[in-house]
C-alpha angles and dihedrals in degrees: 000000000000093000081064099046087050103047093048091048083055097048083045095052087044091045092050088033086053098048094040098054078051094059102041118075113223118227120240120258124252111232131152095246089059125094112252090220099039084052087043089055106034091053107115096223122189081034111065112080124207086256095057099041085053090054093042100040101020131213113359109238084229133347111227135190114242129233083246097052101256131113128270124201099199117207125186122213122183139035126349124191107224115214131173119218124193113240110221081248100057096256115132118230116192105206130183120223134176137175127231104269104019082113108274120134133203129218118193117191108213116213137200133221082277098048095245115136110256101173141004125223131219124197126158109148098037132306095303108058097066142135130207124213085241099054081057090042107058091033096059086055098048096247110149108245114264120268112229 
């Protein structure tokens, strides 16, 4: 009896697995070689949870606090420069550094209270040269930018 109950819970859990990643748009990848528009207006925001950006992006290099209170997942993409420092104990420490405009460019996933992505921004030259996923949406369908 219990062959059979596990074998229907696992074709259950495939069946569910299966219709849900049907549902759900994955978002597309940052790489260096991807257009940092095409990626801001093909994101899916309002659909990708916390847990699935987490599958699809991995681990986020630091989480941050944004200036409007919401959470920001933040992803670099580009060259890093490794270099090993020596610990006053001896230990050796590999750290990568990079400096703003050597070609590395930063994603932050913007959440909501529910965890779900509401914006995507865009940096590659310091904090101030950016782009949002938002800004591209709305552009590419001829909606006029939003007035603060």
């Amino acid at each position: 009896m219990k062959p059979v109950l596990n074998m229907l819970l696992t074709s259950t859990v495939a069946m569910v697995t299966t219709a849900m990643a049907g549902q759900l748009s994955m978002p597309p990848s940052f790489t260096v070689q991807s257009d940092p528009e095409t990626v801001l207006r093909a994101y899916p925001l309002g659909l990708i949870t916390k847990q699935a950006a987490f599958s699809h992006h991995g681990k986020a290099i630091h989480t941050v606090i944004l200036p409007n209170g919401k959470e920001g997942w933040v992803y670099e993409v580009g060259i890093k420069d490794a270099r090993t420092y020596e610990h006053p104990t001896k230990q050796k420490h590999t750290v990568y550094e990079t400096e703003p405009g050597n070609g590395v460019r930063t994603y932050t996933l913007e959440f909501d209270s529910k965890g779900v992505v509401i914006d995507v921004l865009y940096n590659e030259q310091g904090r101030q040269d950016g782009l949002t996923a938002l800004q591209v949406q709305r552009r590419f369908r001829g909606e006029a930018p939003v007035k603060h």
